[in-house]
C-alpha positions in Angstrom: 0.0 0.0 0.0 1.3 3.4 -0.7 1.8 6.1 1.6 3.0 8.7 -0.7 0.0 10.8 0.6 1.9 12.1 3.5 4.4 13.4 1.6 3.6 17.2 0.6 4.8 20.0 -1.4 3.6 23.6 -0.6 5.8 26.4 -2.0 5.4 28.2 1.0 6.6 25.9 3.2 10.4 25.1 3.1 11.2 26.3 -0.2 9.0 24.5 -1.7 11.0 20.8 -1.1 8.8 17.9 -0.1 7.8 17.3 3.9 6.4 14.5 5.6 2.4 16.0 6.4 3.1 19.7 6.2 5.4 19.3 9.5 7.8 21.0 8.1 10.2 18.4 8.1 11.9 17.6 4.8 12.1 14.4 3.3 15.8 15.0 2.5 16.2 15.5 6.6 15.1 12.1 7.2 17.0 10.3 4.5 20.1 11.9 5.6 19.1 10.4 9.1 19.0 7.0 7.9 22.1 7.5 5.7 23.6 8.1 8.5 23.0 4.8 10.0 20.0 6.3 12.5 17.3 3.4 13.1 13.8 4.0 12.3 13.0 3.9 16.1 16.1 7.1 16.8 14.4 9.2 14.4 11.3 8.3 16.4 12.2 9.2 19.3 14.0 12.6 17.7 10.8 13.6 15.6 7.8 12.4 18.4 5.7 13.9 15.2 6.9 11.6 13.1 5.2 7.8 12.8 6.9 4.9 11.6 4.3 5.5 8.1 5.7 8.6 7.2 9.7 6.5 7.5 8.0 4.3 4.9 7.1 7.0 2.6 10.1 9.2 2.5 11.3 6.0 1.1 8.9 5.2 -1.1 9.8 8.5 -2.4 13.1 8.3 -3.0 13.1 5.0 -4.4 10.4 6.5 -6.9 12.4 9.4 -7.4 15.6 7.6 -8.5 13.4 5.2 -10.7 14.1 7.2 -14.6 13.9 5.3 -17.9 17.1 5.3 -19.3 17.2 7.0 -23.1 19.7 5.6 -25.2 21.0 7.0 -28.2 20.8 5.3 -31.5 
């Protein structure tokens, strides 16, 4: 099941760059977190906003970011 729909985009709201439910935390924040190495339960704890559905969809997003066809050139 998707949970993209807790991922917004308002241009007035932190330069326009997607948040997890208009909290005003970024989706780049979090993925830096787990990049990092932070478990889903640290960030938790560090964003008591945050539920472990909105972890699922910043990567949900970023996995369907990164998905591009790839154009090849005759």
């Amino acid at each position: 099941m998707s949970q993209l729909e807790r991922i917004t985009v308002d241009p007035q709201q932190c330069g326009g760059r997607p948040c997890i439910r208009s909290l005003r935390i970024r989706v780049k924040d979090v993925l830096d977190l787990l990049a990092a190495g932070a478990s889903n339960e640290e960030i938790l704890e560090d964003y008591p906003l945050l539920e472990a559905s909105d972890i699922a969809a910043v990567l949900e997003f970023a996995a369907r970011q990164s998905d591009h066809p790839i154009l090849r050139v005759a």
